[in-house]
C-alpha positions as CSV (number, residue, x, y, z in Angstrom):
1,X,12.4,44.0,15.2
2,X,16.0,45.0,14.8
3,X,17.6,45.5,11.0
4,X,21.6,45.4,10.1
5,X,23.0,46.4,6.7
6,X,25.8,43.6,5.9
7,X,27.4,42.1,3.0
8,X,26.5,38.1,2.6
9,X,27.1,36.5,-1.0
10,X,23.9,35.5,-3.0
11,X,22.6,32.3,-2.0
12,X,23.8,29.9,-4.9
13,X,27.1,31.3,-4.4
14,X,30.0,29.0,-3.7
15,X,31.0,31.1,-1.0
16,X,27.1,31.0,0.7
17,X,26.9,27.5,0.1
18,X,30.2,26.5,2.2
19,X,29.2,29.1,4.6
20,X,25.8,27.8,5.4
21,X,27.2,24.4,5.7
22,X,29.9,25.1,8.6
23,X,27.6,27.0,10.5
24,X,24.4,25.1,10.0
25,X,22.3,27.3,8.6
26,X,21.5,28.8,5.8
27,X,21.0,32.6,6.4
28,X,18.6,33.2,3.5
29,X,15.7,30.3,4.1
30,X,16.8,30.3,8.1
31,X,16.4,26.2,7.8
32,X,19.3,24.0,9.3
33,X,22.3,22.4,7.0
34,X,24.3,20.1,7.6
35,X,27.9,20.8,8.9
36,X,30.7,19.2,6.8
37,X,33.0,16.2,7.5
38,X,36.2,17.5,7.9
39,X,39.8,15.2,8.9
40,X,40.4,15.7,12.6
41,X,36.8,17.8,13.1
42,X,33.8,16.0,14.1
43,X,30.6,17.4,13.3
44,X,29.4,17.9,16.6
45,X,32.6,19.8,17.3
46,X,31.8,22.1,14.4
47,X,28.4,22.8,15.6
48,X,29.9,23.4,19.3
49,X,32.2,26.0,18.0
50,X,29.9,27.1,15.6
51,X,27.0,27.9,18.1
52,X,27.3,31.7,18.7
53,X,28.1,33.0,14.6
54,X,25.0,30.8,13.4
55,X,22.6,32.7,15.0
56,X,23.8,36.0,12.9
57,X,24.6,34.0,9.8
58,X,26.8,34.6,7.1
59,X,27.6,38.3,6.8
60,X,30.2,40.7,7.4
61,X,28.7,44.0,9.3
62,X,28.9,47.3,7.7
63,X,25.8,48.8,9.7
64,X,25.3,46.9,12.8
65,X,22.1,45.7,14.2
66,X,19.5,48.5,15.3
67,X,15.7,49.3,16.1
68,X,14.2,51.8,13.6
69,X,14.1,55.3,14.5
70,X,11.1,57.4,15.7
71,X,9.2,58.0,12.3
72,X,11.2,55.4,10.2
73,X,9.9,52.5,8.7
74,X,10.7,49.2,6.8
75,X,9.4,50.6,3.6
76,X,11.5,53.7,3.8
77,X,14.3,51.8,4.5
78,X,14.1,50.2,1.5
79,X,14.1,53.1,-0.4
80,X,16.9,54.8,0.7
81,X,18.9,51.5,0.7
82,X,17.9,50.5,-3.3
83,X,19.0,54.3,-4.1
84,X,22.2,54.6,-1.8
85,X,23.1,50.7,-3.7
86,X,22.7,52.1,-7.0
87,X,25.0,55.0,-6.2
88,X,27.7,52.7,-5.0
89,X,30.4,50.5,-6.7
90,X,30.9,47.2,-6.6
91,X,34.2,46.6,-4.3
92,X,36.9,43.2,-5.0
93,X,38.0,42.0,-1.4
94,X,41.8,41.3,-2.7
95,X,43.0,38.7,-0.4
96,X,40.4,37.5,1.7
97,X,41.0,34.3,3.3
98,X,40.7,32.5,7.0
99,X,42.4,33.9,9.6
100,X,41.8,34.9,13.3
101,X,40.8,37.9,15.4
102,X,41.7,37.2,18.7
103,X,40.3,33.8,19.8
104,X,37.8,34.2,17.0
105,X,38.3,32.8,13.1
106,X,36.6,34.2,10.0
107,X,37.4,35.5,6.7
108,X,39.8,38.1,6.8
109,X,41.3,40.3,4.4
110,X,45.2,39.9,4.1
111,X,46.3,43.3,3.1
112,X,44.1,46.7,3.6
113,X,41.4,47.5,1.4
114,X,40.4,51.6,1.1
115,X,37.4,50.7,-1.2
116,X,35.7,48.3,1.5
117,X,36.6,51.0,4.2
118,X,35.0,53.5,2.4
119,X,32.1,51.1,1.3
120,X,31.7,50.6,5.5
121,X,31.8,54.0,6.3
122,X,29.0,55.6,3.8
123,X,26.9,52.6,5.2
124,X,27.7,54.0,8.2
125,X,26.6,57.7,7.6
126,X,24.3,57.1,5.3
127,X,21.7,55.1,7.3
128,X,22.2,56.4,10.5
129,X,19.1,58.7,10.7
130,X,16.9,55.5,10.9
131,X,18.8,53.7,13.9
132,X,17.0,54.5,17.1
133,X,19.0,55.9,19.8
134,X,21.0,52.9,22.1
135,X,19.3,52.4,25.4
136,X,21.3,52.1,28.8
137,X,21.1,48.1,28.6
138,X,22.5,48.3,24.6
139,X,25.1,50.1,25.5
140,X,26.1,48.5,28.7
141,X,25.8,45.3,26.6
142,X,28.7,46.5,24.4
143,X,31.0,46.6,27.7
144,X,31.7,50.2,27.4
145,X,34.3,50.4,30.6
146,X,36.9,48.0,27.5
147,X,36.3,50.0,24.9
148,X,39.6,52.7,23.7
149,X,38.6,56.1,23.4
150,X,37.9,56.2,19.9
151,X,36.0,52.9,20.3
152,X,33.4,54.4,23.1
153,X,33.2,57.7,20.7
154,X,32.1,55.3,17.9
155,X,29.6,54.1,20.2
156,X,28.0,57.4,21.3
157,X,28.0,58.9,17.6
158,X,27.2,55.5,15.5
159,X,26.1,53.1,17.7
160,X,29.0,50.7,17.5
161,X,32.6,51.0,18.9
162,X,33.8,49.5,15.9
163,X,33.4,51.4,12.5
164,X,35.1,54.4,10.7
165,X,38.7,53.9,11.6
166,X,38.3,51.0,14.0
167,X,36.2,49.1,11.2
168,X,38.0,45.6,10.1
169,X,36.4,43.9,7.4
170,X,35.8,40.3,9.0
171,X,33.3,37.4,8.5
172,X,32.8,35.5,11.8
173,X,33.3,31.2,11.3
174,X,33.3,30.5,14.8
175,X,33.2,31.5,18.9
176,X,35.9,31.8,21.3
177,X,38.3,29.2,21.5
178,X,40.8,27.9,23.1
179,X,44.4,28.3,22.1
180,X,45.0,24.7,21.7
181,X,42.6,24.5,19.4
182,X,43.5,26.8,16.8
183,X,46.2,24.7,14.8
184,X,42.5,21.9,13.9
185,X,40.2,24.6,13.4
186,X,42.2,26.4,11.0
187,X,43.5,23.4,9.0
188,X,39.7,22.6,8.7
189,X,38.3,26.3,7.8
190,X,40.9,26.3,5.2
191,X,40.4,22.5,4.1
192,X,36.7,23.8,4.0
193,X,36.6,26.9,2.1
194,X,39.8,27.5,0.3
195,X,38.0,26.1,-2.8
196,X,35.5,28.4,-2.4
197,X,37.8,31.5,-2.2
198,X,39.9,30.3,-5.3
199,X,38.3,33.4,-7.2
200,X,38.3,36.4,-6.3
201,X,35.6,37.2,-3.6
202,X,33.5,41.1,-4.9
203,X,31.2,42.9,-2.7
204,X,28.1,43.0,-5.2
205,X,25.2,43.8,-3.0
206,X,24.3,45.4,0.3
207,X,21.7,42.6,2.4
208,X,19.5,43.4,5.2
209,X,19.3,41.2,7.3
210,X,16.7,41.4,10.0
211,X,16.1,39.9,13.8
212,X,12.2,39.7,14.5
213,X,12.7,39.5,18.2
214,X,15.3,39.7,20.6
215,X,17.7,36.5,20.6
216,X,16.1,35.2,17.1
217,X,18.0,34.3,13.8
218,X,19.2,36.9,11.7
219,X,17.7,36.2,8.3
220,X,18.4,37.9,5.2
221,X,15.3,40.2,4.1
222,X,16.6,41.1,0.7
223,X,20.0,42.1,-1.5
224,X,20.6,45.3,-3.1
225,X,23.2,45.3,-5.5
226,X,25.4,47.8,-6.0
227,X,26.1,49.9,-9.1
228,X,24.0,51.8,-11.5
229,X,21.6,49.2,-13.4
230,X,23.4,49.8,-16.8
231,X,26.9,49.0,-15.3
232,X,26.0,46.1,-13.6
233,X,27.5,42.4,-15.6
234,X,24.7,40.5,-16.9
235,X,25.6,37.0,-15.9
């Protein structure tokens, strides 16, 4: 069993519910959806490019996934995570829209956001003490030998090469692609879920998501939302 603490919108969300349907599959019940039909994108296309982001579902990665420490467990977990939510503010991702990471598109943030960063970061610290210790095949698994200095220090201290300063707030759409592909995809991720990011898009929970075995869908286990009970907008 392997845990990650992420943020993924609630599941009625507009947001979720264009989410689940490019990837095909809806991170919450696990069960398939269908992708949508989109000018100049076929659906098996989608699923093709699609394959490798739908088995980790809908999220973007604050505390990345991780085995429970010696003397952890799932209910103390819990705990801490419903009391370190409550101490936390909700955060308004200014700017988010589709955009690409190398050969990879997701949701990107157009301009910097400190409150995000700073959101990651406590995540980061704060649940640390129940992530196991990387083993020789996790790390070599992270291709340590491509990692910058900082990057392999991030690894050693945190257990992943890209938070603190090397953290970029992303939500993965799709694999690798090809360069001559990027012109369709991106007309159809933003044909897709511009509607959806018409208002503004606010980090209101932490998720865990968990992996029962190695290679098996990430699911969300539950949300935590942030802010102290009595702050928090009644919808």
């Amino acid at each position: 069993m392997r845990y990650a603490i992420c943020f993924t919108p609630p599941s009625g969300d507009p947001l979720a519910l264009a989410a689940a349907s490019w990837l095909g599959r809806n991170v919450f019940s696990g069960e398939a959806a269908e992708h949508p039909g989109l000018k100049g994108l076929g659906v098996h296309e989608i699923a093709f490019h699609t394959a490798l982001p739908r088995r980790f579902g809908f999220h973007a990665t604050f505390k990345a996934p991780f085995r429970l420490s010696d003397g952890s467990t799932e209910a103390s977990l819990l705990r801490e995570l419903m009391h370190f939510s409550g101490r936390m503010e909700p955060v308004a991702l200014d700017g988010l829209t589709v955009g690409r990471i190398g050969d990879v598109y997701g949701l990107i943030l157009e301009r910097p956001c400190p409150s995000v960063d700073y959101l990651a970061a406590s995540v980061v610290q704060a649940f640390d003490g129940f992530r196991a210790p990387l083993s020789e095949t996790e790390i070599e698994r992270r291709n340590p030998e491509r990692l910058s200095a900082p990057q392999f220090s991030n690894l050693s201290r945190w257990g992943h090469p890209y938070v603190m300063d090397e953290f970029r707030f992303h939500m993965t759409l799709t694999g690798p692609l090809l360069a001559r592909d990027f012109p369709r995809i991106e007309q159809g991720l933003k044909a897709h879920f511009d509607p959806a990011l018409a208002e503004p898009v606010v980090v209101t929970n932490l998720a865990l998501f968990v992996e029962a075995e190695r290679g098996a869908p990430f699911t969300v286990h539950s949300l935590h939302p942030l802010g102290r009970v009595s702050s928090r907008k009644i919808a």
